[in-house]
C-alpha positions as CSV (number, residue, x, y, z in Angstrom):
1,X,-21.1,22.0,34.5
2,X,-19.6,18.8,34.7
3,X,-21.2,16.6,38.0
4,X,-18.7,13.7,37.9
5,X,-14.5,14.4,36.8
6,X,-14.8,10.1,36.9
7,X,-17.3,10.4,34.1
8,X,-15.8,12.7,31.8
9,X,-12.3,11.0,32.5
10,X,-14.0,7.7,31.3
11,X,-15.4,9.3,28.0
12,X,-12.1,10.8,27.1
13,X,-9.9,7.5,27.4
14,X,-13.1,6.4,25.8
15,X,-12.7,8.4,22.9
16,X,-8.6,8.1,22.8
17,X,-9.5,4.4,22.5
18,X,-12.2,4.7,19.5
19,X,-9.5,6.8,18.1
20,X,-6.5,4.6,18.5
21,X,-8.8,1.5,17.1
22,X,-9.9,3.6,13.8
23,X,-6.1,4.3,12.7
24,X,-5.3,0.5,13.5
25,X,-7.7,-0.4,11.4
26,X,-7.1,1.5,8.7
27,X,-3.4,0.5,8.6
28,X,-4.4,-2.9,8.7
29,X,-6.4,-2.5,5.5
30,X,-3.2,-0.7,4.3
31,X,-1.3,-3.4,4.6
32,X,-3.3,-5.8,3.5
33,X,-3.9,-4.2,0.1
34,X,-0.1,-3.8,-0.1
35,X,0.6,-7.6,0.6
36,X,-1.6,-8.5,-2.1
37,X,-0.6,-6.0,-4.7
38,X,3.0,-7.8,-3.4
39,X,2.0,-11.2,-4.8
40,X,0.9,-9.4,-8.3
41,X,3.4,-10.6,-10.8
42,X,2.8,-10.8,-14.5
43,X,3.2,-13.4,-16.4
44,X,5.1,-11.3,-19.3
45,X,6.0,-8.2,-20.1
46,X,5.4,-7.3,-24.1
47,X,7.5,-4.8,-25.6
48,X,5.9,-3.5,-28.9
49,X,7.9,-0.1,-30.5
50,X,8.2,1.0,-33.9
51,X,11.4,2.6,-33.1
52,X,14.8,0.7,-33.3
53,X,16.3,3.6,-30.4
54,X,13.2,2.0,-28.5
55,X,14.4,-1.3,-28.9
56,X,18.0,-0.9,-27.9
57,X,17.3,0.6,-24.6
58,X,14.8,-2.2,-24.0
59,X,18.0,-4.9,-24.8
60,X,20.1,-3.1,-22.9
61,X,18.0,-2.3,-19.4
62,X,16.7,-5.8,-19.5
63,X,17.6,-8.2,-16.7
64,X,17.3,-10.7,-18.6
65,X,17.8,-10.3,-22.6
66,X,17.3,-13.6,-23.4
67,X,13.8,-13.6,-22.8
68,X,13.5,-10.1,-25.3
């Protein structure tokens, strides 16, 4: 039986907190990892085929054929 409702009151916004904290932190790591896959950007993109269809598609969905 509980003794004191001001006790158990205090443990359950205790444990509401803990809780709240632990899913903020996690989205913080979230977006952190997000950012940094973000700034990821290769320095070129090679295009190797043995197929000329291959090649087409390549020249043609390119943003930017010169660079092809």
């Amino acid at each position: 039986m509980i003794r004191n409702p001001r006790f158990f009151a205090l443990m359950v916004a205790a444990f509401v907190n803990l809780a709240a904290l632990g899913t903020v932190h996690t989205a913080m790591g979230e977006i952190t990892q997000r950012e940094q896959a973000a700034q990821f950007a290769p320095d070129r993109i090679v295009v190797t085929t043995y197929r000329a269809g291959a090649y087409q598609f390549a020249t043609r969905s390119c943003a930017a054929p010169d660079t092809l």
